[in-house]
C-alpha positions as a printed Julia matrix, in Angstrom:
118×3 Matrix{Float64}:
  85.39  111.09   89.64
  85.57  112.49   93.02
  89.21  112.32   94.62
  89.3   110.96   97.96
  91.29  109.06  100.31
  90.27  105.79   99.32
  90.52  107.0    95.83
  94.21  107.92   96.77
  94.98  104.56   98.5
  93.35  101.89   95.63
  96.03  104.07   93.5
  98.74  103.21   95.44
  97.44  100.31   96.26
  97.4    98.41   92.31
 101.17  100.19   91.89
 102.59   98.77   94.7
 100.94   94.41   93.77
 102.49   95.46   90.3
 106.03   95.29   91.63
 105.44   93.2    94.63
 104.76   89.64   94.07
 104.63   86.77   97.44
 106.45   83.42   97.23
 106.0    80.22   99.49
 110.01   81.26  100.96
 109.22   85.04  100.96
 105.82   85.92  101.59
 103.9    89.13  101.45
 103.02   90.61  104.39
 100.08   92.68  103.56
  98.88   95.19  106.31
  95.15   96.38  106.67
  94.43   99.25  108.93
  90.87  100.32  109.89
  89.97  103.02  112.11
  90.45  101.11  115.46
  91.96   97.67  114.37
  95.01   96.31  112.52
  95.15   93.06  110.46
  98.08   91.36  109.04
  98.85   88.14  106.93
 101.27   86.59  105.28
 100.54   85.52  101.35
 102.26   83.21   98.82
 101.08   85.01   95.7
 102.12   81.79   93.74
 100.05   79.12   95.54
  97.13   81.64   96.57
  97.87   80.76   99.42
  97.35   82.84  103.24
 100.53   81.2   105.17
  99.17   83.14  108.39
  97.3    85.47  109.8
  97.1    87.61  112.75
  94.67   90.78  114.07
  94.25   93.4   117.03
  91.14   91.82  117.66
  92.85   88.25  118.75
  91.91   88.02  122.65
  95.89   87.92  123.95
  96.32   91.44  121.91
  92.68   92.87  123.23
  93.79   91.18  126.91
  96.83   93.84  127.01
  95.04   97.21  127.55
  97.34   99.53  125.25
  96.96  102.07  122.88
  96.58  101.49  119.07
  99.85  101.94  117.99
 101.12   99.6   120.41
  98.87   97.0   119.56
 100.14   97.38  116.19
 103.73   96.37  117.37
 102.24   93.3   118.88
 100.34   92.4   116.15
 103.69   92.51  113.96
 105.68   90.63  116.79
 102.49   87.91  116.83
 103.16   87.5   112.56
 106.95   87.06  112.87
 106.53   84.36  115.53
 103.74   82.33  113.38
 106.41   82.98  110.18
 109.14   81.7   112.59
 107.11   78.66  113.32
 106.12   78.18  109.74
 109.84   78.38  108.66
 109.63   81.7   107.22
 112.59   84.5   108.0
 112.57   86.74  104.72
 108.95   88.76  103.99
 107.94   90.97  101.07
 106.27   94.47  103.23
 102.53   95.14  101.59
 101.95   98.23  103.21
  98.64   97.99  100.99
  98.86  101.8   100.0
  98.96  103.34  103.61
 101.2   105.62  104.24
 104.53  104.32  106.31
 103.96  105.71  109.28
 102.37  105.31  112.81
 100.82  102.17  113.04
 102.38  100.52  109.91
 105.62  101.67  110.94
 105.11  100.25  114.33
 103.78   96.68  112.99
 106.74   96.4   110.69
 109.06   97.78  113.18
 107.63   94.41  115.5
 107.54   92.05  112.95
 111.67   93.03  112.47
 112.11   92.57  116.1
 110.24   89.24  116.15
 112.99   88.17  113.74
 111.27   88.8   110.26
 113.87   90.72  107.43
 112.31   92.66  104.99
């Protein structure tokens, strides 16, 4: 088995969903980064259910000419105001084995200042 970054990730990935587990009142809030977008969602492990979701590539986000990591921030501020609407305040962080740093630290770092504790 070759050992590569995706290798690396999937890892970190299945220990993390071990320990973290999504309820209808706290949520996951699983994170996807790709090379040049950022996805987020929120996910009630216990009803299989996706509460919300929100990308970089939404056309308000695209609209604002930034740079990636501050699209990030405004893709977490865009998830804590859908989880606001939907009721939500408290979130479970899925950083989905990426490291915490850069543009997951910047979405989570929104999603805290749109009003989401974690």
């Amino acid at each position: 088995m070759a050992f590569s970054k995706e290798n690396r990730r999937e890892k970190i990935k299945l220990k993390l969903r071990k320990k973290i587990k999504g309820t209808a009142q706290a949520p996951r809030l699983n994170v996807f980064r790709s090379n040049s977008e950022i996805y987020a969602q929120l996910v009630d492990d216990k009803g299989g259910k996706t509460i919300a979701a929100v990308g970089s590539v939404d056309k308000t986000i695209q609209a604002s000419k930034v740079n990636k990591t501050e699209k990030a921030k405004l893709v977490g501020k865009m998830i804590a105001e859908k989880a606001v609407a939907n009721g939500i305040t408290e979130v479970v962080f899925d950083r989905n084995g990426f490291l915490y740093h850069g543009r997951i630290k910047s979405l989570a770092e929104g999603a805290r200042e749109g009003g989401l504790k974690f």
